[in-house]
C-alpha angles and dihedrals in degrees: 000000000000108000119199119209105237103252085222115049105103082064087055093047111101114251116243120282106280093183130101121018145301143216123219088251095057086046096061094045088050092057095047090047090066103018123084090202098029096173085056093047086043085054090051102048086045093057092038082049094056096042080051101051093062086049112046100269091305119104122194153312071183135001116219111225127166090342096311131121105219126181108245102233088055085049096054089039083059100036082062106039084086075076107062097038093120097026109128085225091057094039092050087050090057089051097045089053091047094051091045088047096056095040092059087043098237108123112098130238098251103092088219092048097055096042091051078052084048092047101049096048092057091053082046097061085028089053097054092046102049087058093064090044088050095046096048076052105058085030076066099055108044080061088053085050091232095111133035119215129209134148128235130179147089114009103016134332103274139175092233126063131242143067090082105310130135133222115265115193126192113191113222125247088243086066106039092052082058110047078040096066094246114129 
């Protein structure tokens, strides 16, 4: 007899313990139980962790810096470009934008000019990329059960995203005792 996986089943599977405390070490190997990349999702706890602390344990839905309202998710994509300055991929990204650039004739004359177009081309399609990097991270861990996601914005606060709303995360107390030090 043929027997077909229920497409499902990861959803009905029970998350992992939350209760008690961790050490950092425990942390970390929870992390790299659920996360493909676990070094990327610890930075991004870590940087989630510190936005939460001046806000109660909740980060978002925007992070106020010089003035400026920023989303959270395009806060953490910048907080982590310094990164991937001399990665190939990013390097090859700068050289790809330049080329399409000039090939549209666009890019002006003044050699500053067209490298600050250069340049913010490149954020641009960093920047959109590093959205999706720094959903599947927090996606991992929630998983993990360090983080809780929800979305706010426009219309009413909601669990899905959309219809101009922007993420929210709220680190658990499991993961901030032990980014905090406390076993």
């Amino acid at each position: 007899m043929f027997l077909q996986p229920d497409l499902f089943d990861s959803a009905k599977r029970p998350g992992p313990d939350v209760r008690g405390s961790m050490s950092l070490p425990g942390l970390i190997e929870r992390i790299a139980d659920v996360s493909p990349r676990p070094r990327y999702a610890f930075m991004v706890l870590n940087l989630i962790a510190k936005v939460a602390n001046n806000n109660s344990g909740s980060a978002g839905p925007y992070v106020v810096e010089h003035d400026r309202r920023i989303p959270l998710r395009d806060w953490l994509c910048d907080s982590l470009v310094p990164m991937a300055k001399r990665d190939a991929r990013r390097l090859a990204i700068v050289n790809e934008v330049r080329s399409s650039l000039n090939r549209m004739n666009v890019l002006p004359s003044d050699v500053d000019a067209a490298e600050r177009m250069v340049e913010e081309e490149v954020r641009a399609r960093v920047r959109r990329s590093g959205r999706c990097n720094v959903s599947r991270a927090v996606s991992d861990l929630v998983r993990a059960g360090l983080l809780r996601r929800h979305y706010q914005g426009f219309r009413v606060d909601h669990h899905n995203r959309g219809a101009q709303r922007e993420a929210v995360y709220t680190i658990t107390a499991l993961a901030a005792g032990a980014l905090n030090g406390r076993k």
